[in-house]
MOPAC internal coordinates of N, CA, C and O (Angstrom, degrees):
PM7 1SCF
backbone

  N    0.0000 0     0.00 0     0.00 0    0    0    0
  C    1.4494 1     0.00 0     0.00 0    1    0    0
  C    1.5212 1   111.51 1     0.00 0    2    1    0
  O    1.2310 1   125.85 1   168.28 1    3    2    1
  N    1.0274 1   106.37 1   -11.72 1    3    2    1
  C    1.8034 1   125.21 1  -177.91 1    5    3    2
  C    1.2754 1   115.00 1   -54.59 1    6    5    3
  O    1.2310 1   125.39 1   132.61 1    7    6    5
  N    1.5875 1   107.25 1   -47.39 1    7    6    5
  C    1.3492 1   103.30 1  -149.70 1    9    7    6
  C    1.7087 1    95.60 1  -114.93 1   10    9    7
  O    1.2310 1   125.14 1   166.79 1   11   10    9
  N    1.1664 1   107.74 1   -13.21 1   11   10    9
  C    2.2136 1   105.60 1  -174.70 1   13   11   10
  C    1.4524 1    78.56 1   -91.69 1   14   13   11
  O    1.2310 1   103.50 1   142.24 1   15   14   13
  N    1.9491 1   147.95 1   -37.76 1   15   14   13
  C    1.1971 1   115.68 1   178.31 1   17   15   14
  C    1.5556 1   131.35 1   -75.21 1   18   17   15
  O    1.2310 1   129.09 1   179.50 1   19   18   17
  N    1.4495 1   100.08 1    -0.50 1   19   18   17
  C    1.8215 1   100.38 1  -171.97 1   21   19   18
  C    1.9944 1    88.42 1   -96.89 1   22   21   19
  O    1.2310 1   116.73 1   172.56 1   23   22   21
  N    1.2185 1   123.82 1    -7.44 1   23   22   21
  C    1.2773 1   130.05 1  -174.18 1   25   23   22
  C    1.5567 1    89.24 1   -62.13 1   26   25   23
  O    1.2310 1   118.89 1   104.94 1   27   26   25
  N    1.4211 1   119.72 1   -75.06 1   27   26   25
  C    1.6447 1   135.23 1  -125.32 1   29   27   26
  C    1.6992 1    82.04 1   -90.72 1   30   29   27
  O    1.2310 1   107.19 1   160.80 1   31   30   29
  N    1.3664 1   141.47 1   -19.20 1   31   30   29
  C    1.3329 1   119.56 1  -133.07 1   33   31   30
  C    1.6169 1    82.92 1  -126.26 1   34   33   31
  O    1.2310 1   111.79 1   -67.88 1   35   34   33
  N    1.7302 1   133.08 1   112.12 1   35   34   33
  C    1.0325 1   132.86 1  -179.45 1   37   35   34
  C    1.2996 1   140.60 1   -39.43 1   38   37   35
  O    1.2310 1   132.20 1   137.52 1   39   38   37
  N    1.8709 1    94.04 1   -42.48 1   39   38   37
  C    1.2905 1   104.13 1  -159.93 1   41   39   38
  C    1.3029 1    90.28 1   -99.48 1   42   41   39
  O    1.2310 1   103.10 1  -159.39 1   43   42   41
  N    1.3578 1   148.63 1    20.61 1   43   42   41
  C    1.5946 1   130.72 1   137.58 1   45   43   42
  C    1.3798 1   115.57 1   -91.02 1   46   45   43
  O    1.2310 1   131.76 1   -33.30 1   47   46   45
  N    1.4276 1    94.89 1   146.70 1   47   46   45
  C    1.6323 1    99.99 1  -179.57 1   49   47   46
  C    1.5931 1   112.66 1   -70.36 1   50   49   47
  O    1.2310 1   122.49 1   -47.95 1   51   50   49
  N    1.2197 1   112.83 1   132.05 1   51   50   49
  C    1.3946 1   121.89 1   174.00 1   53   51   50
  C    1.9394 1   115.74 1  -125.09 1   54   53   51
  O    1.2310 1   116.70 1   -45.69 1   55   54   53
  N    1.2702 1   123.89 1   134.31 1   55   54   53
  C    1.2572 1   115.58 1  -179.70 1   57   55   54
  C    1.9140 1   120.25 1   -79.06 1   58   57   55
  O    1.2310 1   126.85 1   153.06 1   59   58   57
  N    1.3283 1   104.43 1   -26.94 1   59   58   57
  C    1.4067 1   155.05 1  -148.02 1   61   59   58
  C    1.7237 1    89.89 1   -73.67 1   62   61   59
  O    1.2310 1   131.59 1   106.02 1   63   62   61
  N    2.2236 1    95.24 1   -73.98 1   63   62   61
  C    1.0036 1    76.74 1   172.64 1   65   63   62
  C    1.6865 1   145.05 1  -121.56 1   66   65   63
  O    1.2310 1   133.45 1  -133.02 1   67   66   65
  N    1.6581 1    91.61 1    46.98 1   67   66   65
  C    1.6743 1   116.36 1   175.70 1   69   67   66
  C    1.8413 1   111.90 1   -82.59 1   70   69   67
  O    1.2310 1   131.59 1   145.13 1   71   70   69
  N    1.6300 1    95.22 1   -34.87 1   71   70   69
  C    1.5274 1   104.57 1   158.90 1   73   71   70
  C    1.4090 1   141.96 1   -74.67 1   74   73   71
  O    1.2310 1   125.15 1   150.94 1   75   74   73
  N    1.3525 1   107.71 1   -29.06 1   75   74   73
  C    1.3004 1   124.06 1   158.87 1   77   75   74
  C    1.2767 1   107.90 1   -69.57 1   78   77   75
  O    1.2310 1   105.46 1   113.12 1   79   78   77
  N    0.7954 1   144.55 1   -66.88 1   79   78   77
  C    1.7993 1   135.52 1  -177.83 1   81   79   78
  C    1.2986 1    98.63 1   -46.80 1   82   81   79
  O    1.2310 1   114.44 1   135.62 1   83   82   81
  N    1.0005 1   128.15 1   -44.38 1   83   82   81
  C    1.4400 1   124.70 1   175.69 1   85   83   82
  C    1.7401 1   117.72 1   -46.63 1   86   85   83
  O    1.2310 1   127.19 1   123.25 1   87   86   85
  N    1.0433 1   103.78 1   -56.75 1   87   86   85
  C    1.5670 1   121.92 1  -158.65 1   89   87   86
  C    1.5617 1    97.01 1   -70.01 1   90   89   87
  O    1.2310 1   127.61 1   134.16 1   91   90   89
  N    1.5881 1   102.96 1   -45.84 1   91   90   89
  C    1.7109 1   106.51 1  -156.52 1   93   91   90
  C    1.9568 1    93.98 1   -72.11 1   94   93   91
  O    1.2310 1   130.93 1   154.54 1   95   94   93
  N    1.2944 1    96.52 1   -25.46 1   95   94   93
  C    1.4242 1    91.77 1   178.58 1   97   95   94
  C    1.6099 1   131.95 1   -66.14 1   98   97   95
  O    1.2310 1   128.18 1   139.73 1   99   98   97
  N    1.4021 1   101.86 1   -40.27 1   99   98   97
  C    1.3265 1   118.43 1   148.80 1  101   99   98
  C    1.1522 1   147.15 1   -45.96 1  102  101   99
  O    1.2310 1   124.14 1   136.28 1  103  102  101
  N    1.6211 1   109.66 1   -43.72 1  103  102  101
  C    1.8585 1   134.62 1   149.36 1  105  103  102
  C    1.8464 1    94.99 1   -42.02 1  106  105  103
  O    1.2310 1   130.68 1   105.29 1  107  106  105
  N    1.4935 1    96.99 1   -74.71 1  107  106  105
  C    1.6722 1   104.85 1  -174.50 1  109  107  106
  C    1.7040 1   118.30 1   -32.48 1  110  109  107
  O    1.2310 1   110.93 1   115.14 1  111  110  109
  N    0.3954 1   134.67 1   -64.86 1  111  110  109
  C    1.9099 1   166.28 1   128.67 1  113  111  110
  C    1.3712 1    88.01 1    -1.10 1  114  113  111
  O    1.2310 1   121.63 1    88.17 1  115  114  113
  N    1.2175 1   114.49 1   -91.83 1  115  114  113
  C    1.8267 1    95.64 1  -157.01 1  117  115  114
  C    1.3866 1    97.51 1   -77.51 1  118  117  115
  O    1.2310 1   107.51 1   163.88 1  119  118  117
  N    1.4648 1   140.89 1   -16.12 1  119  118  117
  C    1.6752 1   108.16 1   164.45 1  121  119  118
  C    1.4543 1   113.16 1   -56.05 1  122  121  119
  O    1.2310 1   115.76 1   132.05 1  123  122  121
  N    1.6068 1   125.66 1   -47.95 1  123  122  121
  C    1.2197 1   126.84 1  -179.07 1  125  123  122
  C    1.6528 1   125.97 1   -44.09 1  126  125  123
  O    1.2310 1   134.91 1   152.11 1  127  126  125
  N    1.2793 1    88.76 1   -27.89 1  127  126  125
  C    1.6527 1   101.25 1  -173.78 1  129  127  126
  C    1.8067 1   106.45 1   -79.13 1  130  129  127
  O    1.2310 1   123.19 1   157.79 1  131  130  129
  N    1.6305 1   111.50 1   -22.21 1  131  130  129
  C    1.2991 1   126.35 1  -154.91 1  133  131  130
  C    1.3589 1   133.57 1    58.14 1  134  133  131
  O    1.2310 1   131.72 1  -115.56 1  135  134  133
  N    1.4153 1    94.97 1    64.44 1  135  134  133
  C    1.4606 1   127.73 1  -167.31 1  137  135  134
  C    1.8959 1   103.57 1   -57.00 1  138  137  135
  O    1.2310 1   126.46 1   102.82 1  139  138  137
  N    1.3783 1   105.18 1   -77.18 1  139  138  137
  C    1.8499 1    97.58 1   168.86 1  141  139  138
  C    1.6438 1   129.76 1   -25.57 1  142  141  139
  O    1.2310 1   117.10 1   159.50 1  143  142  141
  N    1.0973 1   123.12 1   -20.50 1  143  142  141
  C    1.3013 1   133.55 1   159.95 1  145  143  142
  C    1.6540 1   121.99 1  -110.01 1  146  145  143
  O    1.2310 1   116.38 1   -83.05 1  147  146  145
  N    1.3385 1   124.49 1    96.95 1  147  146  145
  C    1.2785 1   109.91 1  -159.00 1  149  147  146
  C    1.6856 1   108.02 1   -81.66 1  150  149  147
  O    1.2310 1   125.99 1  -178.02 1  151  150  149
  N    1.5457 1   106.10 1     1.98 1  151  150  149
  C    1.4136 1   106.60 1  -172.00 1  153  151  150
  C    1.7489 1   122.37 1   -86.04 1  154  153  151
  O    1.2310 1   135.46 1   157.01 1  155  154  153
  N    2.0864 1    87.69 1   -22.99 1  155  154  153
  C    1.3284 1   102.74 1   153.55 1  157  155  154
  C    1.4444 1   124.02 1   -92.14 1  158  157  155
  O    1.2310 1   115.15 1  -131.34 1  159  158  157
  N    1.1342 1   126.81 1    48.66 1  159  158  157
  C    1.3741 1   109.41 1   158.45 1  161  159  158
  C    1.8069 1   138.42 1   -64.17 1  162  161  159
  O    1.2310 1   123.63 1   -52.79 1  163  162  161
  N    1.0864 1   110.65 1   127.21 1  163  162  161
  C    1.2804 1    91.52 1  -167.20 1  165  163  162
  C    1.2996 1   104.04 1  -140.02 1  166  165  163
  O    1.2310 1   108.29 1   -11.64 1  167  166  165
  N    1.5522 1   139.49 1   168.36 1  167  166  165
  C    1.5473 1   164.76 1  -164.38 1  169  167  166
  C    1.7533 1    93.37 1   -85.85 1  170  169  167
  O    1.2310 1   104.88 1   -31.42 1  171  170  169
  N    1.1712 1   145.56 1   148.58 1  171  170  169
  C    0.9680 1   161.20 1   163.70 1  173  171  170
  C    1.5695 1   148.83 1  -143.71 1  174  173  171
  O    1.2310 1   119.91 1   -97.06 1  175  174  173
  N    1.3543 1   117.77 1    82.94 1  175  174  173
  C    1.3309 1   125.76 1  -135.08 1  177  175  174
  C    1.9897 1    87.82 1   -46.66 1  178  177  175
  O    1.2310 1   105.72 1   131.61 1  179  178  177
  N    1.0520 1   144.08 1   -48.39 1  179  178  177
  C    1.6966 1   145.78 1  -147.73 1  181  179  178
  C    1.4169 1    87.38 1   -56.37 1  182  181  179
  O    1.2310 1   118.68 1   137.25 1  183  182  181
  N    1.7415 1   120.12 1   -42.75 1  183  182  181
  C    1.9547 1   123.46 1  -167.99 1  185  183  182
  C    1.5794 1    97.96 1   -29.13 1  186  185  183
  O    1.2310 1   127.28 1   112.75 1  187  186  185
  N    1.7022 1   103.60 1   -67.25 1  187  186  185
  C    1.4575 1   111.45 1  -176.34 1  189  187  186
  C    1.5599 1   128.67 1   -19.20 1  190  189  187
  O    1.2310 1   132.14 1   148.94 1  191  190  189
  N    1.4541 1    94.16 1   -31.06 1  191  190  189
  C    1.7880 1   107.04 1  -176.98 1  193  191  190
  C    1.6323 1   120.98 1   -66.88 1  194  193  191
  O    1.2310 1   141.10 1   138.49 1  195  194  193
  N    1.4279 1    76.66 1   -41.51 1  195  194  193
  C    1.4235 1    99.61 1  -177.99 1  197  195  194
  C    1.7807 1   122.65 1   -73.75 1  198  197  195
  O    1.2310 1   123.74 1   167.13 1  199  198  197
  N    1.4683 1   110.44 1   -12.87 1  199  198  197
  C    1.4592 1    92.79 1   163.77 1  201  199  198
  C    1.5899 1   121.72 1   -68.94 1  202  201  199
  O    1.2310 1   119.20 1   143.47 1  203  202  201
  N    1.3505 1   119.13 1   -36.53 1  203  202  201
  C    1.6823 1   115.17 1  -168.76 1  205  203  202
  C    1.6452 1    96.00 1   -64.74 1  206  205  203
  O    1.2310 1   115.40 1   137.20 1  207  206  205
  N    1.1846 1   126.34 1   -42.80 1  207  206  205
  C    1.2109 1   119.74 1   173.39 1  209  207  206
  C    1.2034 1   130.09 1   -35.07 1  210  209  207
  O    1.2310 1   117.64 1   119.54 1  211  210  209
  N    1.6963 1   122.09 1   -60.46 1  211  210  209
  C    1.0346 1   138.99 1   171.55 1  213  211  210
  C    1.9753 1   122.82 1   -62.09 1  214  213  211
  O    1.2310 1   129.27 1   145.33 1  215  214  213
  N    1.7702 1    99.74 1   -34.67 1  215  214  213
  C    1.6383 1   101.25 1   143.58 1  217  215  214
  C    1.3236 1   139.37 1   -50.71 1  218  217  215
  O    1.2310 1   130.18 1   140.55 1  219  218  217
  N    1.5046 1    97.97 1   -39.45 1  219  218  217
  C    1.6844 1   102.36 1   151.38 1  221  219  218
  C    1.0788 1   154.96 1   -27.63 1  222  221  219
  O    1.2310 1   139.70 1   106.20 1  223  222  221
  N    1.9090 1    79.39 1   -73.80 1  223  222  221
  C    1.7142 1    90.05 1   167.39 1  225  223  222
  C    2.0445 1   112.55 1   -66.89 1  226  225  223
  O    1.2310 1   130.66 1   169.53 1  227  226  225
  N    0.9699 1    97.03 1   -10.47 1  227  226  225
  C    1.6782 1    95.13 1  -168.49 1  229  227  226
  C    1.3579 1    93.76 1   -80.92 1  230  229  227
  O    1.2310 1   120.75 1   132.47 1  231  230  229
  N    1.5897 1   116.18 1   -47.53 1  231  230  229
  C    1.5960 1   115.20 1  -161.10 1  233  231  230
  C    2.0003 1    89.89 1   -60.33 1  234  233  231
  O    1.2310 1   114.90 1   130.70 1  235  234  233
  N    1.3995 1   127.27 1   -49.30 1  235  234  233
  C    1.3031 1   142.83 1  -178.49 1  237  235  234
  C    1.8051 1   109.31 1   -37.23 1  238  237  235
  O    1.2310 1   125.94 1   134.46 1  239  238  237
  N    1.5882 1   106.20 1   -45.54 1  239  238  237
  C    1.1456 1   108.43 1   172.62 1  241  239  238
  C    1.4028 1   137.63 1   -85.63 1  242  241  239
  O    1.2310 1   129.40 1   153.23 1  243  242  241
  N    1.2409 1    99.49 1   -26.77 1  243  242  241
  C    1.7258 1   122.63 1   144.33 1  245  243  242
  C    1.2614 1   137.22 1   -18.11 1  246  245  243
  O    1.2310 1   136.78 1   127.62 1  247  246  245
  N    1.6810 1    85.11 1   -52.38 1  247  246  245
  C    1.5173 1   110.68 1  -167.11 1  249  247  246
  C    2.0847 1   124.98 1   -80.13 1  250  249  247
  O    1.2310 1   136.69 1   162.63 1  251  250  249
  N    1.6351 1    85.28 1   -17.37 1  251  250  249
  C    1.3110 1   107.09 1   161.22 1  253  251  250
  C    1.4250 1   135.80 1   -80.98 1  254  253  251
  O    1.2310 1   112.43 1   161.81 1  255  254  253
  N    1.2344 1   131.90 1   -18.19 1  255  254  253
  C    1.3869 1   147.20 1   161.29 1  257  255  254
  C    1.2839 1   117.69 1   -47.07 1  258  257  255
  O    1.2310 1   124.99 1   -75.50 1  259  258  257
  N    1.2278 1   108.03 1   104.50 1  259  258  257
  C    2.0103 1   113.07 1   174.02 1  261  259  258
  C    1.7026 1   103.60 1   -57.17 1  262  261  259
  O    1.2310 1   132.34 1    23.76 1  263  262  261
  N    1.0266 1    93.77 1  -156.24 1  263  262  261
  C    1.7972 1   127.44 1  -158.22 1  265  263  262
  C    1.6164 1    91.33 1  -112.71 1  266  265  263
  O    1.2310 1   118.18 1   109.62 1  267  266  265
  N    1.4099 1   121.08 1   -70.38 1  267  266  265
  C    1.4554 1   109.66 1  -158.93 1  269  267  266
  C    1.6816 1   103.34 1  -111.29 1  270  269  267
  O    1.2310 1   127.84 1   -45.42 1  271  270  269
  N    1.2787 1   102.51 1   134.58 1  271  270  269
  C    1.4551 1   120.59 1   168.84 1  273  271  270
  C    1.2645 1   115.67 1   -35.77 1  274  273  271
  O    1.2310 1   130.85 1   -61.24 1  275  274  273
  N    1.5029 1    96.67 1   118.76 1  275  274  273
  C    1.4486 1   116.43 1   179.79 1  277  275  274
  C    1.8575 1   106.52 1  -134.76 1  278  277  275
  O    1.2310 1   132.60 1    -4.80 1  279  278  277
  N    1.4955 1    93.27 1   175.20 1  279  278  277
  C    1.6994 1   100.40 1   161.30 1  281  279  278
  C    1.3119 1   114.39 1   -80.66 1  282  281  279
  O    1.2310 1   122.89 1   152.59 1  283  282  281
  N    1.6403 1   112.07 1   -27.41 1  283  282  281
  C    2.1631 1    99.95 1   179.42 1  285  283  282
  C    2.0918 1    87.81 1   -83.25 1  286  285  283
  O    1.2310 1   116.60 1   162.94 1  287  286  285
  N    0.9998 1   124.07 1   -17.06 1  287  286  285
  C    1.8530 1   114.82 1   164.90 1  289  287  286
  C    1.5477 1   105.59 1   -33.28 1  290  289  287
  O    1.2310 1   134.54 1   112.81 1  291  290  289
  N    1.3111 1    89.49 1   -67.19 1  291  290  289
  C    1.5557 1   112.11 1  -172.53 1  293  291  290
  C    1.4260 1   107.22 1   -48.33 1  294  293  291
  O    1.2310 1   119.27 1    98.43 1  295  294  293
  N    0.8787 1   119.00 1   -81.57 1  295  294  293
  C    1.3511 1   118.58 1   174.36 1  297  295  294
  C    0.9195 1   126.10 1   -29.01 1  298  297  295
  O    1.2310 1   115.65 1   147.81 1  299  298  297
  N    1.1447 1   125.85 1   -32.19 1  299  298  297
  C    1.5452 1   134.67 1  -175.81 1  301  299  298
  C    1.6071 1   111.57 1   -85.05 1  302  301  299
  O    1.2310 1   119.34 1   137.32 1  303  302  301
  N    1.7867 1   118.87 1   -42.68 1  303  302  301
  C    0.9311 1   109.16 1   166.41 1  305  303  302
  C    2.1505 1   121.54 1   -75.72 1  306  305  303
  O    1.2310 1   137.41 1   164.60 1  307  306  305
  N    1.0166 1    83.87 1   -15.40 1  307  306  305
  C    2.0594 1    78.02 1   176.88 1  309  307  306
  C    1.9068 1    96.74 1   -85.34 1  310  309  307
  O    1.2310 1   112.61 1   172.29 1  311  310  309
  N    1.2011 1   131.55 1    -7.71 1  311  310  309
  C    1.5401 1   133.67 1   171.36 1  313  311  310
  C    1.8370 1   100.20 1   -63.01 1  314  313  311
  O    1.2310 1   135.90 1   116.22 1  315  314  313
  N    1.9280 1    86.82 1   -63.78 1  315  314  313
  C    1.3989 1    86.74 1  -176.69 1  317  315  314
  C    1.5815 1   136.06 1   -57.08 1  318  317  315
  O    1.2310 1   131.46 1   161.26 1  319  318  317
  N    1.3945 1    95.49 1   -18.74 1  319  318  317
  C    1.6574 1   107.05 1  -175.31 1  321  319  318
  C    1.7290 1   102.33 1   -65.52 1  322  321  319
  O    1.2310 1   124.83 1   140.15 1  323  322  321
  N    1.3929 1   108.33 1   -39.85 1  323  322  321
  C    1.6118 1   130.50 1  -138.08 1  325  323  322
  C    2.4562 1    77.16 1   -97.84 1  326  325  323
  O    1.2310 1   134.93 1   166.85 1  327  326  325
  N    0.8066 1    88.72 1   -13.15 1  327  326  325
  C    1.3930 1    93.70 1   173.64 1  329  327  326
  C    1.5962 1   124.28 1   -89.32 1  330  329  327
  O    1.2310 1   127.04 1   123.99 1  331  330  329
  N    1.7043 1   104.06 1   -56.01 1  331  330  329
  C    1.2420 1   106.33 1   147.95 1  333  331  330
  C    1.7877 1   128.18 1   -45.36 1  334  333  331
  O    1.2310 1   126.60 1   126.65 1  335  334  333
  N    1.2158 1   104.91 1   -53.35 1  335  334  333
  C    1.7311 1   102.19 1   170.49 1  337  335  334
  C    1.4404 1   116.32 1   -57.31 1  338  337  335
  O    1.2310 1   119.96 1   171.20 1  339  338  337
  N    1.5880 1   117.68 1    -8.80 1  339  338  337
  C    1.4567 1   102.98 1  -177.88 1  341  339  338
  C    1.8209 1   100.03 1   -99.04 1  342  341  339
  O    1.2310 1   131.95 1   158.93 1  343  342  341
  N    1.5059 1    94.53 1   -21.07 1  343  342  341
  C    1.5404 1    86.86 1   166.82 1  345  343  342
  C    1.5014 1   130.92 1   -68.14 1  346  345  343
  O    1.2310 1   120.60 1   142.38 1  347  346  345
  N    1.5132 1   116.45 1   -37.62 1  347  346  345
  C    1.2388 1   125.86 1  -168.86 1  349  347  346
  C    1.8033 1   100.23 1   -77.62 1  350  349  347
  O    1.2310 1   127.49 1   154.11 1  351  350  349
  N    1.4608 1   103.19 1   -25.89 1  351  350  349
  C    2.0380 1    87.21 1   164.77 1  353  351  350
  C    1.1786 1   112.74 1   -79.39 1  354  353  351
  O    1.2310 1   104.39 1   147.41 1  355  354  353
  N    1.4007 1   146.41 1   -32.59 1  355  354  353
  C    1.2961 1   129.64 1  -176.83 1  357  355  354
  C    1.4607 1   103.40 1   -70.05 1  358  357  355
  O    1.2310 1   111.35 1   142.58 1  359  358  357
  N    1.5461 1   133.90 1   -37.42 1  359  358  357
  C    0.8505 1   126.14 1   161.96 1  361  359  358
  C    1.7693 1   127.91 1   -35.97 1  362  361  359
  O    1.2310 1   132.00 1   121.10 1  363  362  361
  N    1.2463 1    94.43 1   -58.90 1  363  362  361
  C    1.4147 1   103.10 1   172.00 1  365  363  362
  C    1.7506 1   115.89 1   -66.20 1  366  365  363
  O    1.2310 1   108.95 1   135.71 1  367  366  365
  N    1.0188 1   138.30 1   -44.29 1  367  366  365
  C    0.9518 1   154.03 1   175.15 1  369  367  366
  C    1.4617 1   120.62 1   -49.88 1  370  369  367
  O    1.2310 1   124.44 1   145.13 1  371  370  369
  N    1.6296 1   109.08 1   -34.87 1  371  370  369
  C    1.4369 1   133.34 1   178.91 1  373  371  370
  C    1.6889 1    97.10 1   -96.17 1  374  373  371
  O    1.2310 1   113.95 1   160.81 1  375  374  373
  N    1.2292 1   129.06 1   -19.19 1  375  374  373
  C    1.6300 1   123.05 1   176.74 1  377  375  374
  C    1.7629 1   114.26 1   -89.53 1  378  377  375
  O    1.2310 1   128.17 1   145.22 1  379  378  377
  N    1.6856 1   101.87 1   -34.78 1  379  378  377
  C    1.4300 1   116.65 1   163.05 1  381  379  378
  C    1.6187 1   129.91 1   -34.09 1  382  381  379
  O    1.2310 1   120.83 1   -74.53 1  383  382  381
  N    1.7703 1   116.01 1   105.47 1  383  382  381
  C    1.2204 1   113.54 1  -139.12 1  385  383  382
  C    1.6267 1   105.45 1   -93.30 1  386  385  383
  O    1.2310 1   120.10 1   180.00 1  387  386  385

């Protein structure tokens, strides 16, 4: 019950679901772009929506990082990197002409 209630409930930090907002945003994003056809790719004003979202999930994953250097530290910062890269494709993806 631990871990589906720290999911749903904002104001606890969850890793789970700072990555999931992440990911689903990314799914979102390249359907918008019309990802299944790579010949249609296209720019899509809605992408735009989708960056604060994906800040979200980052600010969400953020929010889990202790004070003193650890191995779950680590983890947390190569999440965030791998978070940023999901930002800089929707970015790209939303500039894609």
């Amino acid at each position: 019950m631990g871990l589906l209630s720290s999911i749903f409930r904002p104001r606890e930090k969850s890793l789970i679901r700072g990555v999931g907002i992440c990911l689903c945003s990314l799914v979102a994003s390249l359907l918008l772009a019309g990802f299944p056809k790579i010949e249609n790719l296209h720019g899509s004003a809605w992408q735009l929506a989708l960056i604060p979202v994906v800040c979200w999930g980052m600010v969400d994953t953020f929010r889990c990082i202790g004070k003193k250097w650890s191995m779950y530290h680590a983890g947390v910062l190569i999440l965030l990197y791998s978070e940023l890269m999901i930002l800089a494709a929707v970015v790209s993806l939303w500039i894609y002409p």
